[in-house]
Structures are given as C-alpha cells and as structure tokens.
N, C-alpha and C positions, 0 to 999 in steps of 0.2 A: 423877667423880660423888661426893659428898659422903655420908656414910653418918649414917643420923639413928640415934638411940634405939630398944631397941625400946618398943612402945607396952606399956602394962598387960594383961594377961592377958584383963580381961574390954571393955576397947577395942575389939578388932573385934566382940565381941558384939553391943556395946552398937552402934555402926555398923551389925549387920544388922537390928536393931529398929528403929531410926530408919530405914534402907530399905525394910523390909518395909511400915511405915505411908504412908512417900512413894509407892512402886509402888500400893500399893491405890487408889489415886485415879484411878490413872492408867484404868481401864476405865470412869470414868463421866464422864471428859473425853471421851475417844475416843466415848464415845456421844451427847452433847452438840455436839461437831463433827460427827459424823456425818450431824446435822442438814439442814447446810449446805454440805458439802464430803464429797468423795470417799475412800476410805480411803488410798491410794497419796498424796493430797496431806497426809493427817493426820501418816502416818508422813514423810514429809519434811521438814512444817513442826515435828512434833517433835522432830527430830534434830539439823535445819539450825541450829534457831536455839538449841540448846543446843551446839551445833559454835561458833558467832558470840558464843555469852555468854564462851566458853572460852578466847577466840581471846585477847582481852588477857593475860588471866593468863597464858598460856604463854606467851605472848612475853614478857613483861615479867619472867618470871622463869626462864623454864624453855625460853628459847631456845638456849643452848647446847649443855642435852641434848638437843635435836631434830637440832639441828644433828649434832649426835655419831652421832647414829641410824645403826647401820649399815643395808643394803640390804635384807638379810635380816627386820632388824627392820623397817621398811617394808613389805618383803612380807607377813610376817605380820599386821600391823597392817589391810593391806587386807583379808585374808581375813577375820579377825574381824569389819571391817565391813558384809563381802559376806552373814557367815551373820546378824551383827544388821539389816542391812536385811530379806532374806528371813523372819527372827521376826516385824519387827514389820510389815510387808507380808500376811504370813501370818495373825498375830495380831490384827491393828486389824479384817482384813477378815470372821475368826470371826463378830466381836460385829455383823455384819450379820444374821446366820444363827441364832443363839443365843444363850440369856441371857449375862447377864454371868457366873453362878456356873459354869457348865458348860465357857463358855471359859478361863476363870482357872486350874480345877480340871485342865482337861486341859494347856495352858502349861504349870503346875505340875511335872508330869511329868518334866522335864528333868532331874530330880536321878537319874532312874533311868540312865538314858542318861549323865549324866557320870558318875555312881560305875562304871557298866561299860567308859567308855573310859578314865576315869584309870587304871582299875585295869590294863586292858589296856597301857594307851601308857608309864605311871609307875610302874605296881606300887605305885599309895597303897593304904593298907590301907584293907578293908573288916571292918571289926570285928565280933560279933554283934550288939552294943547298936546300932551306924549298920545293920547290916543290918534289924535287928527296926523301927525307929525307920521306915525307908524303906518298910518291906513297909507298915507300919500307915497311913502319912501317905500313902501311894499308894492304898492300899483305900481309904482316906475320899475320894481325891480322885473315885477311879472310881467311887464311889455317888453324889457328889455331879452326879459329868455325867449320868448315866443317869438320875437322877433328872430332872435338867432337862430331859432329852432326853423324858422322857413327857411331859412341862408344859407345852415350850414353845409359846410362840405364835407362834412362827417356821415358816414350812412346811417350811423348809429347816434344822433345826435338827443332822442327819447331817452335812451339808454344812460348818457352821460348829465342828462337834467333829473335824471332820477336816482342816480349815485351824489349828483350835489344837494340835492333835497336831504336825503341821506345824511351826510356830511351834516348840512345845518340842524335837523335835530338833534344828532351826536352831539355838537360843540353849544347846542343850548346846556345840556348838563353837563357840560366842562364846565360853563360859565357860573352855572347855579351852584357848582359845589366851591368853583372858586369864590365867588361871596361869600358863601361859612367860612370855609378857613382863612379868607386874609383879614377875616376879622379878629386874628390872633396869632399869625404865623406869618412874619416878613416876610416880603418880597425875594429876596436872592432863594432861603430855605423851600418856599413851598413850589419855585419853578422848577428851580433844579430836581427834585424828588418827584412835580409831574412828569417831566420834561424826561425824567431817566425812566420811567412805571412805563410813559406810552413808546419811546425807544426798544427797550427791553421784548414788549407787548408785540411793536413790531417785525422786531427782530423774526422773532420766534414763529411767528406767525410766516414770513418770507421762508424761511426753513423749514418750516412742518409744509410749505406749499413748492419747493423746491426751487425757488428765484433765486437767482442769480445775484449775488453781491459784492463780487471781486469783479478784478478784469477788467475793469473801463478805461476808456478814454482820461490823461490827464485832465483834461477840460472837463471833462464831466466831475473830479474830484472839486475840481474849484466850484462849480455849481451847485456841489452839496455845501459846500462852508459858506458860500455865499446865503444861499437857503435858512442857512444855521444862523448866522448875522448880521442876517437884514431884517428878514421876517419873521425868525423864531425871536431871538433874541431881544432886538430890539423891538420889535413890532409887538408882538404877542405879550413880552416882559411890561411893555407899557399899558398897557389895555389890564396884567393883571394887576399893576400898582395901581392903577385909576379905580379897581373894583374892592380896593383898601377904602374910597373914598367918595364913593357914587354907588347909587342902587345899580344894579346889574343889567334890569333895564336898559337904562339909560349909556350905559357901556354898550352894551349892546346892540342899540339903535345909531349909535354914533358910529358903528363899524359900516355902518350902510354907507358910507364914503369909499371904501373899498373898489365894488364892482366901478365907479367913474377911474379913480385910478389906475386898475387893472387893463379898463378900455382903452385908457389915451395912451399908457405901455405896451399894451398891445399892439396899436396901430401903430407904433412908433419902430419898436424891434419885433414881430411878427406879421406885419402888412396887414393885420388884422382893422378893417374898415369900418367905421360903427354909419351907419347909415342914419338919416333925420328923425327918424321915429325913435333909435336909440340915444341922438343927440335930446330928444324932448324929453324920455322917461329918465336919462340922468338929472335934467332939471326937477322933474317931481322927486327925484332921490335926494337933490341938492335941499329944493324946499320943504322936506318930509323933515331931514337932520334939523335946522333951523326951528323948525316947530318945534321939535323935541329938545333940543338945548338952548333954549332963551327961557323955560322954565328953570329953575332953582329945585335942585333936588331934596327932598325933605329931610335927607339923612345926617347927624352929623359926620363932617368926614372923620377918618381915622387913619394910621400910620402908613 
C-alpha cells in the first residue's frame, strides 16, 4: 500500500466544514422523501446508491487494496455497516415524529458517547478545552430538543427524540470502528464496503418488514440521489477522510455544527421556525465547537 503525504494541518478542518454543510441538508431531503416513500426505503436508497456511485472508483483504482483486505478487516467493515444502518434506520424514522432541530440536536450527541469509548478502548485524551468544548455544545444541543419537544406539532414528538438518541449511539460505533480502519484502509475502499454492508443491511431488513420500495414519485427518485450526494457522499466521505487524520473525538464533536445547519434549512424549505431560546442554545453549540477545535489534536495525522 503506497503511503501519500501528510496533508496541511488545517486540511481535515477544512473537510469537516465542507461536511458539516453537506450532512445538514440531509434532514430536509429525508423529509421531502418522506412524502412519498417509507423511511427503511430512504435509508437504503440513500446508502445503496452511494454504495453504486463508489463502486467504479474503487475498482478502477483501489482494487488491489480490496482485494488485500484481510478477514478481519472484513469483519469490521460489516459491523460499522450494521451500526450505520441501525443510525440511519433509527435516525430518518425520528423526523417522522419530531422536528427537524430536535432530531439533529439529539443525533448530535454522539460525540459524547465517542469521547467516552475512545477514551475507554484507546486512552485518547480527553483534554479540558475538548471536555469544556463538549459539555457546552451538548447543553445547547439538550435545550434545543426540549425546546422542540414543547412545540412540536407531532403527537409523537417523545417517540421521535428517542429513536434519534438511538441513531447517535449507533453512529458512535460507526465512528469508533471507523478510526481503526482508516488507520490502514483508504478512503474510497473502506466507504464503499461500509456504505454497500449498511445498504444491503437495509435492504433486507425493508423486505423481511414488508416496505415498499418501488412505485414512487419521479421526484421522490431524485431525492434519493440527492441524499446519496450531498450527504452520503460528500458529507459523510469527508468526516471519514478527517478520521484518517484527527482522533474521532474530535470528528466527532465538530459534527455538532450539524443541528445549526439543519435548523436555518429547515426554516428556510420547511417553515420550520426555530424560536430565541433555539437561536441561544445554537450559540452554546457554536461555542462548544470552537473550544474543542482551537486545541491541536495529539495524533499524528495519516493518509
């Protein structure tokens, strides 16, 4: 396996910005499909057909290291896909039940739950500045759910905070498994291979449950592709290149930009209104991020 350059210091930053902006879209796709299609078919056709964009380039270039892949690597590769199917299974079906800002805010979460297993499984440091940085961008996330939770016009809006809660433990062990392997297994190779495990994952699962997966609306097709390459693709592909090159943590806690994004999309193409006390706690999410990335991560990066 050929060993590249490392990239510039503020390179995977700049990749989690450019993610952060891609995922945010992604909950007003999901609700747009929603429309027309079931949520077990969104999260597939999300996955699948970013699985199917992915499929040339890694063969065309990145077939050998596949091919190299030991068993193990395999193995783990599946389970990363197992916990990002059950996220996004978990996650698409929230925004049934609850706004957009409430489920974003509690997804978000996940950075708590990685900083406590890395720190457990890895011993990565947990610094003051990333602890102060997490405390604060986690408080803004929890006012911002409860706040929607008194709002919503969902009857079921409990229900939908506790499928996203959900969601954000799943996608902590996406993120944890993704740190082992992209300490050895490129970027194109190891999404494609999650990206097809939690497709596949979902598939099967919509089928053994009898959903509906043909038949839609043309519009509704384009909002799966869009899904596929906005949010999967770009969004999600850059968060895992960043995690070649930053403790997971720290990935992690920079996704907390997300629910702001989600919110101001929200209100933009779904009239969804964030109210003063939501405009406050994205501030503490704003200032939580900021604490946690003006440290220097300890790691050297890698490829």
């Amino acid at each position: 396996m050929t060993a590249v350059q490392n990239p510039r210091s503020w390179t995977p930053r700049l990749a989690l910005i450019i993610g952060i902006a891609a995922v945010s879209s992604g909950s007003v796709f999901v609700r747009l499909a929603q429309a027309d299609a079931p949520s077990l078919a969104v999260a597939a056709y999300r996955l699948g057909l970013a699985a199917l964009i992915l499929l040339f380039p890694a063969w065309l270039r990145y077939r050998n290291e596949i091919a190299g892949l030991k068993l193990s690597d395999w193995l783990w590769a599946a389970a990363s896909g197992l916990f990002l199917a059950v996220h996004f299974a978990t996650w698409i079906t929230s925004l049934e039940y609850t706004s957009v800002a409430s489920s974003v805010a509690l997804v978000a979460t996940s950075p708590l739950w990685v900083a406590l297993f890395a720190w457990i499984a890895w011993r990565e440091p947990l610094s003051p500045s990333l602890l102060a940085g997490l405390g604060l961008a986690l408080a803004g996330s929890i006012v911002i759910s409860f706040a929607e939770a008194r709002t919503a016009i969902s009857p079921r809006p409990f229900l939908g905070n506790a499928l996203a809660l959900a969601g954000a433990l799943a996608v902590s062990g996406y993120w944890l498994i993704g740190r082992k392997l992209r300490r050895r297994i490129s970027l194109i190779p190891y999404v494609t291979v999650v990206y097809g495990a939690a497709a596949v994952i979902l598939l099967a699962t919509a089928l053994a449950l009898g959903r509906q997966l043909t038949g839609f609306r043309p519009a509704t097709y384009g909002w799966f592709l869009l899904l596929a390459l906005l949010p999967q693709l770009l969004g999600h592909s850059s968060f895992n290149w960043a995690l070649g090159h930053l403790p997971a943590s720290f990935v992690a806690i920079a996704t907390l930009g997300e629910p702001i994004g989600a919110a101001i999309l929200a209100f933009i193409f779904l009239g969804e209104t964030p109210s003063r006390l939501k405009f406050a706690a994205a501030a503490m999410i704003l200032a939580g991020i900021y604490l946690a990335l003006v440290q220097r991560p300890g790691e050297p990066p890698r490829r």
